[in-house]
N, C-alpha and C positions, 0 to 999 in steps of 0.2 A: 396673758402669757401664763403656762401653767405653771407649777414648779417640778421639780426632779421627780423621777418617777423611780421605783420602789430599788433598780440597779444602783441609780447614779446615787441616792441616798444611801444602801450599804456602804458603796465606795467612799464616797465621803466620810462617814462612818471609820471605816477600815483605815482611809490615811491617816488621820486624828490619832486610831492607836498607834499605828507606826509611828509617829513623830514621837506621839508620849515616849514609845521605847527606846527612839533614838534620841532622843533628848535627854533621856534617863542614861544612856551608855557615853554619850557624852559626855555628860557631867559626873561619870567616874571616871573617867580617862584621867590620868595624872596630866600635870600643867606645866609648863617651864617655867621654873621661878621668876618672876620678874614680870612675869606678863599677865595681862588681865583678859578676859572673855567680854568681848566688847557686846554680846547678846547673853542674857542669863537663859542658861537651859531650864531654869525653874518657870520661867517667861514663858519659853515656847514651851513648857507642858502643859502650863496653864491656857494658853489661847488655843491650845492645841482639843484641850478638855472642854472651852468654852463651844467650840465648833461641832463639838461631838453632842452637847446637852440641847444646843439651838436645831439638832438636826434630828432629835426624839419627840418633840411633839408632830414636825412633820411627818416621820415614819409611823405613831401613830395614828394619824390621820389616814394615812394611806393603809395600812393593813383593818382599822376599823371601816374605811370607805366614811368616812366625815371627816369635815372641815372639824381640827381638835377644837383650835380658835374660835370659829364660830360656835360650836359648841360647848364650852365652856362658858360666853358669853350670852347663849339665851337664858343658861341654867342660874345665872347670877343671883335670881329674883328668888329663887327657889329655896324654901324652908327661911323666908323672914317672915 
């Protein structure tokens, strides 16, 4: 099965920063005393950024036309 192809990875891409941003305007939002945020928006910017970093080797792979992964694995041996 292959993976996303070069649309569905912008998108994905694209919502990661959304969240970042909403997650960022959330967590200025003033709070009613007394109550806690049962999700930290520092959370979801973070998994938010993880999703966006896991989804750049696949995008370059796709605009170089190579597996990154495989290639970065044959070059391993290279310059010992």
């Amino acid at each position: 099965m292959p993976g996303p192809d070069l649309a569905l990875t912008l998108v994905i891409m694209l919502i990661g920063v959304v969240v970042i941003l909403l997650a960022g305007w959330w967590e200025k939002r003033p709070r009613v005393p007394g109550t806690i945020r049962w999700v930290s928006p520092t959370a979801v910017q973070f998994a938010a950024l993880i999703v966006i970093v896991l989804m750049v080797p696949h995008l370059v792979g796709l605009l170089g036309g190579q597996d990154f992964v495989a290639h970065m694995s044959a070059n391993r041996s290279v310059g010992r």
